[in-house]
C-alpha positions as CSV (number, residue, x, y, z in Angstrom):
1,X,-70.2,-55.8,-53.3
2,X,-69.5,-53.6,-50.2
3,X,-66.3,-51.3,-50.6
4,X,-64.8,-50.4,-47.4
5,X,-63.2,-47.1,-47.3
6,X,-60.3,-46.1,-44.3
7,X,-60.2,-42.6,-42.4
8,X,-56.9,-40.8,-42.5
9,X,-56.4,-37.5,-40.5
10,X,-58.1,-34.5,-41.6
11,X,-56.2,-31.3,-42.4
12,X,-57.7,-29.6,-39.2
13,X,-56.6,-32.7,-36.8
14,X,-52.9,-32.0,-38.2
15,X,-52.8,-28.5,-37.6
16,X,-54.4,-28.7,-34.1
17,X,-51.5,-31.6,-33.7
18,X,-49.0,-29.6,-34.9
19,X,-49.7,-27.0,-32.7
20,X,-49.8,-28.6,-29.6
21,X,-46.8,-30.1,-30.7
22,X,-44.8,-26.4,-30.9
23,X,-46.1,-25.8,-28.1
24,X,-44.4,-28.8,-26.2
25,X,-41.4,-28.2,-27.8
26,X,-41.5,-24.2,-27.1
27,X,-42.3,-25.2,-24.0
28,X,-38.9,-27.2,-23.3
29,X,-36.6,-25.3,-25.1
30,X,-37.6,-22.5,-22.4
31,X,-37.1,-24.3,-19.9
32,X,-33.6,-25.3,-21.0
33,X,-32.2,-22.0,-21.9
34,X,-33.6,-21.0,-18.3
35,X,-31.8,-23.9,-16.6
36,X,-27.9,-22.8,-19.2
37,X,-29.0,-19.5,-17.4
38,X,-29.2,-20.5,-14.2
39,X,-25.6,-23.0,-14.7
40,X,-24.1,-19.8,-15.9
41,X,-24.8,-17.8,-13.1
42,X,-24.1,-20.5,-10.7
43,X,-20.8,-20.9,-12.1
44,X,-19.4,-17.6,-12.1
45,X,-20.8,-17.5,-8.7
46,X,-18.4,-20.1,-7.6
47,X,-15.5,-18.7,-9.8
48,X,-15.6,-15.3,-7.9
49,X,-15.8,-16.8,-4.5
50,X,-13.1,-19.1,-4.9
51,X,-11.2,-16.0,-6.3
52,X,-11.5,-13.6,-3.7
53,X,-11.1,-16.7,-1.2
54,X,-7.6,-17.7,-2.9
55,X,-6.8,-13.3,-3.3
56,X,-7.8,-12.9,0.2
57,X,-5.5,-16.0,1.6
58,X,-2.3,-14.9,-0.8
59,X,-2.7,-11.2,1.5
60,X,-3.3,-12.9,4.8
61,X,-0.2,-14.7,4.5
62,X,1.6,-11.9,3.2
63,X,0.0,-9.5,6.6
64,X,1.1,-12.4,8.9
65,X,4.7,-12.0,8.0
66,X,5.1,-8.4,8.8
67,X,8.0,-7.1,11.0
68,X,9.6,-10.6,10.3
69,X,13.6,-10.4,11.8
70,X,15.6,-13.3,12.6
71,X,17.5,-11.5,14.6
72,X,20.8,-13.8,13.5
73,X,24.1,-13.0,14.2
74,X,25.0,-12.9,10.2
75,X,21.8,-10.7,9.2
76,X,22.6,-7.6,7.7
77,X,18.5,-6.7,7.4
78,X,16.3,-4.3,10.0
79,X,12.7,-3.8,9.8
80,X,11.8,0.1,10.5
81,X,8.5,0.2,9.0
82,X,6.8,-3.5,9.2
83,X,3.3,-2.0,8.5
84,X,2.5,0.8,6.3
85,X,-1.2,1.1,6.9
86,X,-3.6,3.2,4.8
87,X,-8.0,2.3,4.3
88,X,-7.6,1.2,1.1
89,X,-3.9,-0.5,0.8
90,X,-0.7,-1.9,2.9
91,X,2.3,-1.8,2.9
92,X,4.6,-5.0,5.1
93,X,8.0,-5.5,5.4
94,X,9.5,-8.3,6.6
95,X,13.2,-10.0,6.6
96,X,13.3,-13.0,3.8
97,X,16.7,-13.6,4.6
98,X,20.0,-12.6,6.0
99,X,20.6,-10.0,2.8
100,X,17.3,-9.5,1.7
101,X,14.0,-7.6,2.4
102,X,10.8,-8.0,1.1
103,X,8.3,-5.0,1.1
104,X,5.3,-6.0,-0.5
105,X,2.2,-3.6,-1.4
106,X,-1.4,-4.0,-1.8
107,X,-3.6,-1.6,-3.7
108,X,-6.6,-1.4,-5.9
109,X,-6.0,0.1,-9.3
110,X,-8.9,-0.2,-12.0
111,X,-10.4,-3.0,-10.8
112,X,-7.7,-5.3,-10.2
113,X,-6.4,-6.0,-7.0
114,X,-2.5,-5.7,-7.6
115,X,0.4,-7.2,-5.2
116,X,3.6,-5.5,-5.5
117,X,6.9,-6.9,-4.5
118,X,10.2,-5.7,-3.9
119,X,13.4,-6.7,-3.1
120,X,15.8,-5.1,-1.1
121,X,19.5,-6.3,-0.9
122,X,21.3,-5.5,2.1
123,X,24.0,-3.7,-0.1
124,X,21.3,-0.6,-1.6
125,X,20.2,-2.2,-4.6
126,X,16.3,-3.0,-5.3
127,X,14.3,-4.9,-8.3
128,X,9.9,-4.7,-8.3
129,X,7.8,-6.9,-9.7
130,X,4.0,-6.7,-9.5
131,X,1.0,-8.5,-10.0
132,X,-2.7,-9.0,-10.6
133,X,-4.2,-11.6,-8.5
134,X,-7.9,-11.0,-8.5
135,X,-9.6,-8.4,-11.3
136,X,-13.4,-7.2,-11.0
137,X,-12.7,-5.8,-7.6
138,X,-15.3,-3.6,-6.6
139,X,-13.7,-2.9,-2.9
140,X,-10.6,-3.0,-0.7
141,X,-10.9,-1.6,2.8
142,X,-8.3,-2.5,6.0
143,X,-9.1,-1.4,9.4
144,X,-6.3,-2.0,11.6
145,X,-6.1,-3.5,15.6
146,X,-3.8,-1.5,17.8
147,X,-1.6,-1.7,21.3
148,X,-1.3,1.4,22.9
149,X,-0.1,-0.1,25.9
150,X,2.2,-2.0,24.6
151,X,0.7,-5.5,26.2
152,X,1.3,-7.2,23.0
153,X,-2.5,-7.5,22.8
154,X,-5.2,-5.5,20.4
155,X,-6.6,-2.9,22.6
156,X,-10.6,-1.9,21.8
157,X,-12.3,-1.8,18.6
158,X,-11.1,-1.9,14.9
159,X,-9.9,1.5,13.7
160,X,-8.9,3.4,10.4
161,X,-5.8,4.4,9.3
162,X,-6.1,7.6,10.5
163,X,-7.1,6.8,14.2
164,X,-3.8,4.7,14.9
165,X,-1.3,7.6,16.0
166,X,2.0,6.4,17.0
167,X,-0.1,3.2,18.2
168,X,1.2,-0.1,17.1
169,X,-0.3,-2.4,14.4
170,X,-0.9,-5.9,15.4
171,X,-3.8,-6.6,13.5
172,X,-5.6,-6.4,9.9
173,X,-9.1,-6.5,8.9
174,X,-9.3,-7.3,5.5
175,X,-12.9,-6.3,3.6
176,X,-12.6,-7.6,-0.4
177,X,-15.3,-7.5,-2.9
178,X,-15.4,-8.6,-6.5
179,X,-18.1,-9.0,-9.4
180,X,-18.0,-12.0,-11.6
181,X,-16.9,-11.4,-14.8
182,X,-19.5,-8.7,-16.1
183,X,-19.1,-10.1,-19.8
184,X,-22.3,-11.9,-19.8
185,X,-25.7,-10.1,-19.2
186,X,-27.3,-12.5,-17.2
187,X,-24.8,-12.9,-14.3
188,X,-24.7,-8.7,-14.8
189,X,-28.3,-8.6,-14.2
190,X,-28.6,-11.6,-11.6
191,X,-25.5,-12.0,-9.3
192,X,-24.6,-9.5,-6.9
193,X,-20.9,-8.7,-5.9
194,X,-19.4,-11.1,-3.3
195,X,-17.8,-10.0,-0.2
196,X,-15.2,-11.5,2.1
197,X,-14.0,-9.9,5.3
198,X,-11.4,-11.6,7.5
199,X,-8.8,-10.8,10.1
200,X,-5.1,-11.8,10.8
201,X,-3.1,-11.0,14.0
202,X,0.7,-10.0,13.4
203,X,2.2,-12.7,15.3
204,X,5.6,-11.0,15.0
205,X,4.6,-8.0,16.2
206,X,2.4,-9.5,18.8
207,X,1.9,-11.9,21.6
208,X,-0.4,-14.5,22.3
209,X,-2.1,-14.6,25.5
């Protein structure tokens, strides 16, 4: 009588599977930590560009109202210094209504970029308030357009603070750069800071051609 015997796997076959196996799976797990990694980054890319875009938009606005006066009958407000200009903050003042004045100052101080408003009522009194509205600032430069002929009209090139004289302001260049939240090693290693440079023409203290 014939006996017929069957062939399992031999202890060498399972190990040789096994490790071809760990290395599949080694394989896979490297390549998904590498693409959390790459999320990561990506993400806090977009978070600090849409920061500084939203920061830089909130000052623009702010710039564009400078030297503001309605000029009403009823207003009890006058604007003496509607730009304040320095390289690495400003200073606007404008009328927000027939009492009231707003000055409103930007600056860099430790890494956040800060906005500081303050009231001022027509009858002496004053009340501040300020705020962060972008933090891991690296960089806040202004350069400043100027009418020395008093055309109404930017005349030459950009210039610093210190090259305006008794020139008038009727332009800003803003220069803002931020990090992404240095917390996490990868995007501290990978991502270089983001800058964002834009312009805005004092439209009350200038006219359009």
């Amino acid at each position: 009588m014939e006996i017929k015997t069957k062939k399992g796997i031999t202890l060498i076959e399972l190990l040789v599977a096994m490790v071809i196996g760990g290395i599949v799976v080694a394989g896979i797990y490297r390549v998904f930590v590498a693409q959390t990694k790459a999320y990561t980054v990506q993400d806090q890319v977009v978070e600090v560009q849409q920061g500084i875009r939203s920061a830089m938009e909130i000052l623009l606005r702010d710039i564009r109202m400078a030297g503001y006066d309605s000029d009403s009958v009823g207003s009890q407000i006058s604007i003496a210094n509607p730009v304040i200009p320095a390289d690495h903050s400003v200073t606007v003042n404008y009328e927000y209504d027939n009492t009231h004045r707003h000055e409103i100052a930007y600056s860099l101080t430790n890494g956040m970029l800060s906005r500081q408003l303050t009231i001022f009522t027509a009858g002496g009194g004053s009340a501040t308030t300020t705020e962060n509205i972008l933090e891991n600032v690296e960089a806040l430069d202004f350069t400043y357009g100027v009418d020395t002929n008093d055309d109404g009209a930017m005349d030459g090139s950009w210039v610093s603070s210190g090259g305006i004289g008794t020139a008038k302001v009727v332009s800003v260049r803003v220069v803002l750069t931020a990090n992404p939240d240095q917390t996490n090693p990868d995007v501290k290693n990978w991502v270089s800071p983001r800058t964002l440079t834009s312009s805005v023409a004092i439209r009350n203290l200038c006219f359009k051609k």
